[in-house]
C-alpha positions, 0 to 999 in steps of 0.5 A: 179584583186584578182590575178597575171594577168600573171594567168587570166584565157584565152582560155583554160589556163591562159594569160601568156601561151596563149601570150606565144604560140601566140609569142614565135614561132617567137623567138629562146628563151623565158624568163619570168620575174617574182618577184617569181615563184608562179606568173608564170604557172608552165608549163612556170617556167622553162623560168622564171628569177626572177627580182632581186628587187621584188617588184620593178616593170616592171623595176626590170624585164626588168633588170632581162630580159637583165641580162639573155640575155646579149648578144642579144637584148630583146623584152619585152611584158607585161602578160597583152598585149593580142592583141600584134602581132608577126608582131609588134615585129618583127617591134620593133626588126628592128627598135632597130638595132642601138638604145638602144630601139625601141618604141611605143610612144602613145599620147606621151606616151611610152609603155616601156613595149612592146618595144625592148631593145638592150644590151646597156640598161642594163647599165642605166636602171640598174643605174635607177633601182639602184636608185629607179627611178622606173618609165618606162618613168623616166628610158628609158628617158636615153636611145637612143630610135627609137619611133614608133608613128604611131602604132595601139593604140589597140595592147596596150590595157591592163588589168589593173581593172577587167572591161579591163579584161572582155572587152578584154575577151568577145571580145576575145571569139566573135571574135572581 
């Protein structure tokens, strides 16, 4: 992208900020992760931990996220999520009650990186950071998980090439 996504331009401020407004007034604290603050927008660092292994990933984050918040769960939203909803949050942090996790499994696939965590993750997801089993998948594969599988496989669209970005961009500004 040439960038940090989290600093895409978006409306009239960068993408991060934008998910920020849309979500954070369902929640009672807002935290973001980030390997070093120059990727956040200033207006957000004062919300920002820093994953304790930069460069390691959305694992490293996740990590750093329930570090913060021991004591309460954690719903984990990728910079790069711009379709996710307050309604599927809310539905992910219902269906974590019980479980280490709550989440949405596509094709199969697990979308670890917008999920629900509940304090009981910390530990192996930690362990899995610990040894540098970085991939989400290999490192939720430990946790008692609550998948969603019937989820609107549009509200994981992400901007992974720059193409995704103005896709998603365009459609954001016609209305789609």
């Amino acid at each position: 992208m040439g960038r940090p996504k989290a600093l895409l331009p978006w409306q009239d401020s960068t993408l991060l900020e934008w998910l920020a407004r849309r979500l954070a007034p369902g929640f009672t604290r807002l935290l973001i992760s980030a390997a070093h603050p120059s990727q956040v927008p200033a207006s957000l660092r004062p919300q920002t931990v820093i994953d304790p292994r930069p460069g390691e990933g959305p694992l490293a984050g996740l990590v750093a996220g329930l570090q913060a918040a021991p004591d309460q769960p954690l719903l984990a939203v990728a910079c790069d999520m711009p379709n996710v909803t307050l309604a599927l949050l809310s539905r992910l942090l219902h269906a974590s009650r019980g479980w280490d996790a709550a989440m949405p499994r596509l094709a199969g696939q697990p979308q670890a990186t917008c999920a629900a965590y509940q304090p009981a993750a910390l530990g192996p997801l930690a362990a899995a950071l610990q040894q540098r089993r970085l991939k989400l998948s290999d490192a939720v594969a430990g946790l008692s998980v609550n998948w969603l599988d019937d989820e609107e496989a549009s509200l994981f669209e992400n901007l992974n090439t720059p193409a995704d970005y103005r896709r998603l961009f365009d459609a954001m500004h016609d209305g789609r």
